[in-house]
C-alpha distance (Angstrom), angle and dihedral (degrees) to the residues before:
residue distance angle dihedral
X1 . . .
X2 3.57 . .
X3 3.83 121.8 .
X4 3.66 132.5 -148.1
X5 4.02 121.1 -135.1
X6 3.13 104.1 -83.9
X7 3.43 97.1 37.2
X8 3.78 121.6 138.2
X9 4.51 105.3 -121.4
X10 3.38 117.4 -120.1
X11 3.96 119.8 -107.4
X12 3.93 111.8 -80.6
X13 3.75 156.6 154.2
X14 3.77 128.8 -146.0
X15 3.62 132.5 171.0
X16 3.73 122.3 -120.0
X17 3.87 130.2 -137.6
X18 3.59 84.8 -94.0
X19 4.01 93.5 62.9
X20 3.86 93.3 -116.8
X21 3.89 127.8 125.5
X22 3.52 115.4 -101.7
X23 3.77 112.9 -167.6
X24 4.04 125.2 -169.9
X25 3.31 95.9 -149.7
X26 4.18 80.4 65.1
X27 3.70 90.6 66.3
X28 3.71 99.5 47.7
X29 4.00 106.3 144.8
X30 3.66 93.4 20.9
X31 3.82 119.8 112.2
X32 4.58 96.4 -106.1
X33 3.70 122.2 -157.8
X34 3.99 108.1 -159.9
X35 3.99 108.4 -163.2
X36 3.62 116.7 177.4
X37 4.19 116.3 -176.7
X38 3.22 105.8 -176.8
X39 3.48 97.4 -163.3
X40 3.65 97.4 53.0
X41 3.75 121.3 143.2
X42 3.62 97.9 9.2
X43 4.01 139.5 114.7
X44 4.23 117.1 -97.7
């Protein structure tokens, strides 16, 4: 699914670096930056 700016994310629950659960539905009416780098933790 790709999503257009704008674009409300879908529901869903990642874990951080420091192993806990980190939820989106959490942060509802907080500002939410959403950075994915693909390339992130490997070589080149």
């Amino acid at each position: 699914m790709l999503l257009k700016v704008g674009d409300t994310a879908p529901a869903f629950t990642v874990q951080t670096h420091e192993g806990k659960d980190l939820s989106l539905a959490n942060l509802r009416g907080k500002k939410v930056l959403l950075w994915f780098y693909p390339k992130a933790d490997t070589p080149g």
